[in-house]
N, C-alpha and C positions, 0 to 999 in steps of 0.2 A: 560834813564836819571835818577838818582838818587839825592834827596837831602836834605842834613842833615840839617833837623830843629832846632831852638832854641825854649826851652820851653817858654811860659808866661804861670803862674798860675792865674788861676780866682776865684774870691771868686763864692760862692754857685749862690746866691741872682741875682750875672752879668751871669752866664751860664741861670739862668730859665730862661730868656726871648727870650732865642734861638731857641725854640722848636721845639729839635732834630730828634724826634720822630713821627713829622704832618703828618699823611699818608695821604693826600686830593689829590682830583683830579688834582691840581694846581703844587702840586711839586712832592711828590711816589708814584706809584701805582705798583699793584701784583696782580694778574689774573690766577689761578690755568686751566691748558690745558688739567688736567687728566681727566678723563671720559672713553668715547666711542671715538673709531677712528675707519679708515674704514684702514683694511689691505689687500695690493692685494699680492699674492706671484708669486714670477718669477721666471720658471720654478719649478710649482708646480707637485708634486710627483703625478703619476698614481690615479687616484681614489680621493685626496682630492682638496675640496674648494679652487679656486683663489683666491674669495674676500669675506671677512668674516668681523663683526664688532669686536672688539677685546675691550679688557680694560685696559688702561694704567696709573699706570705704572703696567708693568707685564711683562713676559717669552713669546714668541709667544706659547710652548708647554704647557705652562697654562692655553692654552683656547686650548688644544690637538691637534695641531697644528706640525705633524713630518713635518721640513723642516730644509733644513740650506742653504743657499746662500739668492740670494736678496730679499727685499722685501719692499713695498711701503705704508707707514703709512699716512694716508692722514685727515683731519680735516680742518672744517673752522670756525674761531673767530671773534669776533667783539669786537673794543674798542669803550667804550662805551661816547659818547662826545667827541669821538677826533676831532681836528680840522684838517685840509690839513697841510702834514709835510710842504711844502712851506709857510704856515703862521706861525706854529707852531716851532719855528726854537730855543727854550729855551728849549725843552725837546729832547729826545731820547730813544728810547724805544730796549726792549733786549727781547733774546728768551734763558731762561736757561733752560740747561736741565742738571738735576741731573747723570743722568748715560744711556748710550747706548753701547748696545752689540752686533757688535762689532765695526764697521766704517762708520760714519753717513753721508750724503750728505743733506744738509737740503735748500729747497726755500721757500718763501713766494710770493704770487702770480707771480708766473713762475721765479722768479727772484732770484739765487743762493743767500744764505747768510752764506753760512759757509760749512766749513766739518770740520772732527774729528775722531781720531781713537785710539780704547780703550775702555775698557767692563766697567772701574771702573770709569772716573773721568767724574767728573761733566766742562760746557763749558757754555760758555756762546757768544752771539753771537748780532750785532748790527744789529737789521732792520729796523730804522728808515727810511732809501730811499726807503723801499721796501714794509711799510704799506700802505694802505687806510682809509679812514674813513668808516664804515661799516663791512660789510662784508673782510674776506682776508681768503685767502687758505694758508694753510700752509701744505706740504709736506717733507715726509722725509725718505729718501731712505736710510734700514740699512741691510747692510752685514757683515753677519754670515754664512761667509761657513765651511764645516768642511775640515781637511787637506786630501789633495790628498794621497789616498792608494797607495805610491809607495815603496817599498822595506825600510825595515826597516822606516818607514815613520813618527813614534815619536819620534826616536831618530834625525827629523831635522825638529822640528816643526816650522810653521811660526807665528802662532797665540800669543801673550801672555796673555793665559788663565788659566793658572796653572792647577788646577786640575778640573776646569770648562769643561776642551777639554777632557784631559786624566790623568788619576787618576782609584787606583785598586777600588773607590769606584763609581763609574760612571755608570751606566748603560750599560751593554758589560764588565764594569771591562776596565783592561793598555793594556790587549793582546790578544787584538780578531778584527777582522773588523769594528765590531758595538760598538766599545766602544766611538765612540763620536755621538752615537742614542738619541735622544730630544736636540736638539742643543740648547744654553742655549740665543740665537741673542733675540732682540726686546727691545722697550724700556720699561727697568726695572726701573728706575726713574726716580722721577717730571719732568713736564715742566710746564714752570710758564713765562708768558708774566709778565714784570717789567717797570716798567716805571721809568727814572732817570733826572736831570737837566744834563748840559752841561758837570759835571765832576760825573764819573763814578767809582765808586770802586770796582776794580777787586777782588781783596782778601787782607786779613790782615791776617799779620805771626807775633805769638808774644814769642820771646823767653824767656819763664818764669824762672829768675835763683832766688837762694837762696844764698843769700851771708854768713849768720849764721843762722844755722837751730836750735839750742837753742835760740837766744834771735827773729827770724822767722823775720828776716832781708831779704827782697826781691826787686827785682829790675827786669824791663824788656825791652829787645828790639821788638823796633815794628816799623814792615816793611808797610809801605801801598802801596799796588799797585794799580794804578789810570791809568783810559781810559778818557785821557781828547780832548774836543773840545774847549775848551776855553783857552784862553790866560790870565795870569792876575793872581792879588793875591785872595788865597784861605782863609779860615779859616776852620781848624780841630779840632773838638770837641770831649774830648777824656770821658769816664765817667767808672768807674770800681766800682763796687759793691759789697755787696754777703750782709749775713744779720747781719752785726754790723756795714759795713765803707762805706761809700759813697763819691768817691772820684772826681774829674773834676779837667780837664786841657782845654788847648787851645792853638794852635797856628796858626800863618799865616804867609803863604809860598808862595812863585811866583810860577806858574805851565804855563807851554806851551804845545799847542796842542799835542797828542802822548799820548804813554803810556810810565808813569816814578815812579819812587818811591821815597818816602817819609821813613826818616829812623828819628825814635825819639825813645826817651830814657823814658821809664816808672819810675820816680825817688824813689830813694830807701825807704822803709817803713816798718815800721812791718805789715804782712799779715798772718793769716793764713795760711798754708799749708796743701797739699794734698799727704796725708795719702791711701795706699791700707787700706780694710773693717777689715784687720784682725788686724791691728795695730792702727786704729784709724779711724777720719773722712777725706774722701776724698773731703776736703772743695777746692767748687771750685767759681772766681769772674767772672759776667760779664763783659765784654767788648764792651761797646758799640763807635765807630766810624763814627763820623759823618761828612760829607764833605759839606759846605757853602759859596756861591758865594753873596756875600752883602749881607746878615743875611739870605739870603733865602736860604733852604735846597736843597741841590742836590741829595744827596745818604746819606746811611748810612748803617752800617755792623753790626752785632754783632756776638759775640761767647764768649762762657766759655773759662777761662784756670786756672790753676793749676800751684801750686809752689811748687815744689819739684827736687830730684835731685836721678839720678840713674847712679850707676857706677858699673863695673865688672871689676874682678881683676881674669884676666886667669890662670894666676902661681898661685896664692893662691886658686883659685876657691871658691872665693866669691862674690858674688851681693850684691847691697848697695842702699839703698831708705833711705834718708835725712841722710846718712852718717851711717846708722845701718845696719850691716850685715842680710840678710835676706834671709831665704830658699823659694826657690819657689816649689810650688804644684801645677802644673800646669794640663791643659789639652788641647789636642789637637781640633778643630774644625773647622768643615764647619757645617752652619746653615740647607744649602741647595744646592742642585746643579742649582738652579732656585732663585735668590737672589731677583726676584721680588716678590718673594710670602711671603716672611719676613719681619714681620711690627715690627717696632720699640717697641710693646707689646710683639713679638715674643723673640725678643732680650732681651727686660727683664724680661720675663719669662724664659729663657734659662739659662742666668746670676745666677737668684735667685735658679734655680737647679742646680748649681754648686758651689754657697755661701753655700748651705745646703747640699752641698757634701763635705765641707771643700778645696775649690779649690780657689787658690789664683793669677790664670793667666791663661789664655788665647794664646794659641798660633794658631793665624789665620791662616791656614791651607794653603799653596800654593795659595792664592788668597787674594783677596782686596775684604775686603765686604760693604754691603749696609753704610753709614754713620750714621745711628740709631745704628750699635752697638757701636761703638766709642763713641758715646753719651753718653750711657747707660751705658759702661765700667767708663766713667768720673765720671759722678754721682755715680756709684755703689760700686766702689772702688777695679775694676778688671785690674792689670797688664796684659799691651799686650805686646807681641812681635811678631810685625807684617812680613809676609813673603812678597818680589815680587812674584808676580805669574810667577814663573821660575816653573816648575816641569819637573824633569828632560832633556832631552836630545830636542838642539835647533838648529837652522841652524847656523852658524858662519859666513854667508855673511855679507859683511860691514855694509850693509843697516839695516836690521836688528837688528844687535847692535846700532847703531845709534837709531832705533826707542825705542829698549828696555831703551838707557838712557835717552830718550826725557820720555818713560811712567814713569820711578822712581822719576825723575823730577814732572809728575803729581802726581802722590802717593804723597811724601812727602809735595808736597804745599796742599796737599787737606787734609793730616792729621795731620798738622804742630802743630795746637793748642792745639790735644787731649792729656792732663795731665797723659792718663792711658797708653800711649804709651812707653814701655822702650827702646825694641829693634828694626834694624829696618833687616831683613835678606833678602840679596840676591839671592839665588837658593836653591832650596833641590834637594840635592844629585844630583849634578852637573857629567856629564857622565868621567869627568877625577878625581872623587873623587869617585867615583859609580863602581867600577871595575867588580860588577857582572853581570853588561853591555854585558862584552863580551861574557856570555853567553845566551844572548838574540838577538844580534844583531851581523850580518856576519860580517856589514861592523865599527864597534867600533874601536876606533880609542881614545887611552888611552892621548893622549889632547884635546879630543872634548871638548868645550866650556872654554877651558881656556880663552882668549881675552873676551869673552863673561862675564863671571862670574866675569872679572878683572874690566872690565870696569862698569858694573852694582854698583859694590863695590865701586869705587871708588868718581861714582854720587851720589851714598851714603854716602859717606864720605863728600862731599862740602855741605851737610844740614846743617850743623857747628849747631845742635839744640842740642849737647852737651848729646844725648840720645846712645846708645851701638849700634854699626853699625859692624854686624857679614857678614863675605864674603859667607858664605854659611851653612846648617843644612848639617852637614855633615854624609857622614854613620857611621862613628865610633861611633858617638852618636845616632847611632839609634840598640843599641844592637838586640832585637828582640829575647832574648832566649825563646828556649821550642813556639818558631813558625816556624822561618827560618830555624834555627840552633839549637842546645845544647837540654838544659834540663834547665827550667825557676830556675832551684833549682842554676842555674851559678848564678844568680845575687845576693848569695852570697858570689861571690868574686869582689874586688873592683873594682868599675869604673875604665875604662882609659880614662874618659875623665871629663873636669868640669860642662857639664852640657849634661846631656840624653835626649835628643826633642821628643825622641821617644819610646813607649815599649808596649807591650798589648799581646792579641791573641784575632782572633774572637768569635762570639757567636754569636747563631740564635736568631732573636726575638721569641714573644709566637710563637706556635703552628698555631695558627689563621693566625696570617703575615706571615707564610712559606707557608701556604695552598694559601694564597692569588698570593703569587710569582707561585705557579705551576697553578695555575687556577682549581684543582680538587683536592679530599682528593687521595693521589696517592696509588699506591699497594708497598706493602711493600715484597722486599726490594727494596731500590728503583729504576727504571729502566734508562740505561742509557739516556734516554729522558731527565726525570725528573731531572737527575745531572745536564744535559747540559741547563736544565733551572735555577738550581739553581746558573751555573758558571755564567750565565748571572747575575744574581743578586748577584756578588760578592762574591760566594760562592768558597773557595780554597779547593779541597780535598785530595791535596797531603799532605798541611799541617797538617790538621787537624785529618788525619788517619795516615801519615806513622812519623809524626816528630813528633807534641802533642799527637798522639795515643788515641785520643777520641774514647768511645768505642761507636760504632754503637745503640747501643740497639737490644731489637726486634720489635719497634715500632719508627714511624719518631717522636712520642711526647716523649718517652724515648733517643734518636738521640737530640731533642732541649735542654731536661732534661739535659745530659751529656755535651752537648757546654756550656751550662751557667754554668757548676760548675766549668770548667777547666778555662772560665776566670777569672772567681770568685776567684778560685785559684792562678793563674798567677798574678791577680791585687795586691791581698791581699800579697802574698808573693816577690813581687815585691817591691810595695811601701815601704814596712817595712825595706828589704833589705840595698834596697838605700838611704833612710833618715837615716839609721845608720852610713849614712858618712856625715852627719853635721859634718861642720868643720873640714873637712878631708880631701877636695877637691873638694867637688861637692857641687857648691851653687845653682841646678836645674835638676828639673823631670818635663816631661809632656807626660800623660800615652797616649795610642792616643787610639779610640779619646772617644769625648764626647756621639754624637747622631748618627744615621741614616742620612744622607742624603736625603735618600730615601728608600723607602721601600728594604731593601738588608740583605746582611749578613757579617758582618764587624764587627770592632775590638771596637765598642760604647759601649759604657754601657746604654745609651736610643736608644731604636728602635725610627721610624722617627714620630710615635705620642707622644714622650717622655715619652715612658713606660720603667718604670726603669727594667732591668736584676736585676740577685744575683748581678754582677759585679760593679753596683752603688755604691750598701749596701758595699761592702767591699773596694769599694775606700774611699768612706763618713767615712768609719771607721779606716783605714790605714793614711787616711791625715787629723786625727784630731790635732791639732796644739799642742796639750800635749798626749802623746801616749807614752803607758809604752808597748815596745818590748819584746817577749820570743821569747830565742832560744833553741835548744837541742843539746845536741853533745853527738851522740850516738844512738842505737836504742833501744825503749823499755822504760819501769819503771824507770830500772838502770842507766839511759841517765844523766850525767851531762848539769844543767842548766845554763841559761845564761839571765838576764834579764837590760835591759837600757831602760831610760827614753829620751826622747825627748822633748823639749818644745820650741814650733817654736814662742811662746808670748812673749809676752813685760813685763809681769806677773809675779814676782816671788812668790814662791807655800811657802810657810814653814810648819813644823811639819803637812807633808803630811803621809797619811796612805797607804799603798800599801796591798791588798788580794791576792795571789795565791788560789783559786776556783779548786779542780777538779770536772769537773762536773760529773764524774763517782761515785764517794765514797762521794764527798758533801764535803769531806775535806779542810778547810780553813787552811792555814798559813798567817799571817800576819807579815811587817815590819814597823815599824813607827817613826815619826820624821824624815822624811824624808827632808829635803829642796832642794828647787826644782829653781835654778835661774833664770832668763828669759833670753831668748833667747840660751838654752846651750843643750848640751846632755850629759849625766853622766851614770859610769855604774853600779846597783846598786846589782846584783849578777852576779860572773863570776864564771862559771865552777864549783858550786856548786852541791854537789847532797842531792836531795830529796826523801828520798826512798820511793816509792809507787805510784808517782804521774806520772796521766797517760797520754796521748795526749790530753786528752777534757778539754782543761781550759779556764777559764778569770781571767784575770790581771785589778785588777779595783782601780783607786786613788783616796781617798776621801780626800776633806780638814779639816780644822779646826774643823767647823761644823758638821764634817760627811756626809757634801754632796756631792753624786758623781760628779768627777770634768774628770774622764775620763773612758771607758772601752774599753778591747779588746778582744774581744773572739775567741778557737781555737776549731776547730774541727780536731778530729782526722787525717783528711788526711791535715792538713793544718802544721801541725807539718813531 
């Protein structure tokens, strides 16, 4: 049932007496369930523990725990003061749980009260018929198995796990048996017993639009969805914040037994807007909703959101945040392959290493992650564009699409409000866009998951939240030269596509975390053992010897020496590349990835304790948002020069100074008076030559003051 309110405005003075907010024992309560639980595993592996005490929320392999199929989480709670549901017949009470991996069956003393299936979305569940006063059991049976080893067996996966099941970064790696070893099942977030009156708020979706983003003209729709017992008129209390406006509404509605929604109109106002960190402040209001049966509280919700507006313009190859053309600098991530183990500190620690890497988005990596980063991205003012966890190759039985549009359904109501959300993408590298399939797999079948990908797309399409809804990352835009293919020195010729999701090469962490992967300091060189432990850790060596051509050393600390400079390399010369087509076509890069997962050997720039490689330092340097570019055309001294500016700011520079630095001879030349506009790129030597000047330079831009306002330095082999 749906029904569209009429506002009544309330002065300040008539809402204070409503007090929306009363958490007493009489109308809300909230009971955190995390702690200690008791976990029994069914059919537990040769040699480990049945029943173990565990802590949740958390991975069951967090407490080292190898299993994957069922398992029996068990705990019992007491509410404190309750009375017999048959007396107490004005409240009801809920079991949330934040996130379970993968298909939950949940009872409260023996008595079924729900099931759920899906790694990422939060559920929520009624036990009011099924509490006691005291003591009550609560159990809850959750299945995570891994998929059956049968012929070609990821290319028809049932799971939707994205890169949590299978992924080159997982444990075992895409293509070996053991690539889905520490299964990621158990419950990785909150449970929280809640106490509510008669009408219950399911969720609140608010679509924040911008009608003039010069004079911050805003207005918004808001959905309430209500789990009502009761019959009768309601009143909704509406109150939006942040720290200059403080605003309250109110209205009252008829509601009947059921779950129905409520659609009202946030009226139009000047608001602040939410700005990504590099262009401004990512000003965001609360939202508090509160549901009232005769002045007394029943529920109430809240959430942050954000006023802003993104658009992308495919033919032009432009992206647009509050109507300004804007380059993205993005980067690729997964926090963790164990999403319980990342605490909302995690996430903004993580964030804050990639502001100070000059990185301007986020692209959530084949997976839905914990809701602390979303948080954290809102406040912090990091662009997402969020993936389903589609990763690659899926079964195309009915059923299974069916379920796959019921989870993006969950995804987008559970991430409906977050401001930092641009995009929202359906599949990577989908098996009928993936054509290098068929050399992986017998049975490939060059329409696999069309229907699949169609329909995923299309449930993403009905969010109508007015944010970029892409059918899939596709491989075009995942060039990968001087890894897969080519010679990283391709990228520069121009993109074919408007935006690159993808590009890197791997690097080993230190010396210390490879020792750690093989379990011994190994004999060099190294023995095919030692490899097949390093493939296990995500280690590629076809790539890395016969395509990148890393030279071995004569030592495995000369061997990690050599992997970090070739990404270093690759990053550096990459970045620079492709941000020479601002405004060319390509309005986004996101290098991949960020971190470690886990302790492996992969394409990150932080190993998994976020220890920075060379290859940080030169992305942090490459995507500084004013970057004066050098190229050479030629080889040697006698090489004509080639030097553009870039300036991804809102900032314009004037009578800016520019050095040419060799760092061999110490020789300076300088150009000045330079003006520098914001948001452009210009080119400010073409095909010039300098005679003398040798591969080791920096290009540094001072302003007015003479203070450095940018630099970029070249080492020989990076020319």
């Amino acid at each position: 049932m749906i029904i569209r309110a009429v506002l009544i405005l309330l002065t300040v003075s008539l809402l204070a007496s409503c007090s929306t907010l009363q958490n007493t024992s009489n109308t809300l309560y909230r009971q955190s369930l995390n702690g200690d639980w008791r976990l029994t595993l069914i059919k537990p592996r040769p040699g480990t523990e049945a029943t173990s005490l565990v802590s949740v929320p958390s991975n069951w392999t967090s407490s080292g725990i190898e299993h994957a199929g069922e398992a029996i989480y068990s705990r019992q709670f007491t509410i404190d003061n309750h009375p017999s549901p048959k007396i107490d017949s004005e409240h009801r009470y809920w079991l949330d749980f934040s996130a379970v991996d993968y298909a939950a069956k949940i009872s409260v003393n023996n008595q079924d009260v729900g099931r759920h299936t899906g790694y990422f979305s939060p559920f929520s569940l009624d036990i009011s018929n099924a509490i006691t006063a005291g003591d009550n059991q609560l159990t809850v049976v959750v299945s995570s198995p891994n998929e059956e080893l049968t012929a070609d067996w990821s290319l028809n996966k049932t799971l939707i796990k994205g890169v949590l099941s299978h992924h080159d970064t997982r444990p075992g790696g895409a293509w070996s048996d053991r690539g889905q070893d520490r299964n990621s099942g158990g419950i990785w977030g909150d449970v929280t017993l809640r106490k509510t009156g008669l009408v219950a708020i399911e969720n609140v979706k608010v679509n924040a639009t911008v009608i003039n983003v010069t004079q911050q003209q805003t207005q918004g729709n808001v959905a309430i969805s209500l789990d009502s017992d009761y019959q009768g008129l309601i009143t909704l209390v509406f109150s939006l914040q942040n720290d200059v406006k403080d605003e309250k509404y109110q209205i009252t509605v008829p509601v009947i037994e059921g779950k129905q929604t409520i659609n009202w109109q946030l009226p139009a106002a000047q608001r602040s807007l939410w700005w990504p960190w590099d262009w401004g402040t990512p000003d965001l209001h609360k939202l508090t909703v509160s549901a009232l049966i005769n002045d007394n509280e029943s529920d109430f919700s809240q959430q942050n959101i954000g006023f802003r507006t993104f658009r992308f313009d495919d033919d032009s190859g432009v992206f647009y945040v509050n109507n300004q053309a804007y380059f993205i600098r993005g980067t690729n991530y997964i926090a963790s392959q164990w999403l319980g183990s990342v605490s909302a500190q995690n996430y903004f620690d993580d964030i804050q290493l990639m502001r100070h890497a000059n990185i301007n988005s986020i692209r959530v990596h084949g997976h839905v992650a914990g809701l602390a980063l979303y948080q954290q991205a809102d406040k912090l003012g990091m662009i997402i564009w969020q993936d389903f966890p589609l990763q690659w190759g899926y079964s195309d039985e009915p059923d299974f699409i069916r379920d796959a549009v019921s989870q993006v359904r969950d995804m987008t109501d559970m991430l409906y409000n977050h401001a930092s959300i641009a995009f929202w993408c359906g599949q990577n590298e989908p098996p009928w866009d993936a054509t290098w399939m068929k050399y992986k797999y017998p049975s490939y079948q060059s329409d696999k998951n069309i229907d699949l990908t169609e329909a995923v797309y299309q449930q993403l399409l009905t969010t109508g939240d007015t944010r970029i809804v892409r059918k899939a990352s596709y491989t075009a835009e995942h060039p990968w030269l001087g890894w897969y293919s080519g010679s990283y020195k391709d990228y520069s010729n121009k993109p074919k596509t408007a935006i690159i999701s993808e590009f890197g090469a791997q690097a080993m962490p230190d010396y210390h975390a490879v020792i750690d992967m093989l379990g011994e300091k190994p004999a060099w060189p190294l023995s095919a053992e030692a490899i097949e432990q390093l493939n296990y850790h995500n280690y590629q060596p076809r790539e890395t010897l016969q395509i990148a051509k890393i030279n071995e050393g004569e030592s495995l600390s000369q061997f990690v020496i050599n992997s970090q400079e070739y990404q270093r390399l690759v990053t550096k010369y990459a970045v620079e590349q492709l941000r020479l087509n601002k405004g060319l076509g390509l309005a986004a890069i996101y290098q991949f990835m960020f971190n470690d997962s886990w302790n492996s050997i992969t394409w990150s720039v932080l190993d998994v304790e976020r220890k920075a490689k060379p290859g940080y330092f030169a992305l942090q340097q490459a995507y500084q948002p004013l970057l004066a570019i050098f190229r050479r055309v030629g080889e040697g001294e006698d090489g004509l020069i080639s030097v553009a500016i870039i300036n991804d700011s809102l900032t314009d520079h004037h009578n800016v100074k520019m050095q040419i630095k060799d760092n061999n001879s110490l020789v300076i030349w300088e150009i000045k008076n330079l003006n520098i506009k914001a948001n452009s790129q210009f080119t400010v030597l073409k095909n010039q030559l300098v005679a003398g000047l040798s591969t080791a330079i920096t290009l540094t831009l001072f302003d007015q003051q003479d203070n450095v306002i940018s630099k970029n330095e070249y080492l020989p082999q990076d020319l």
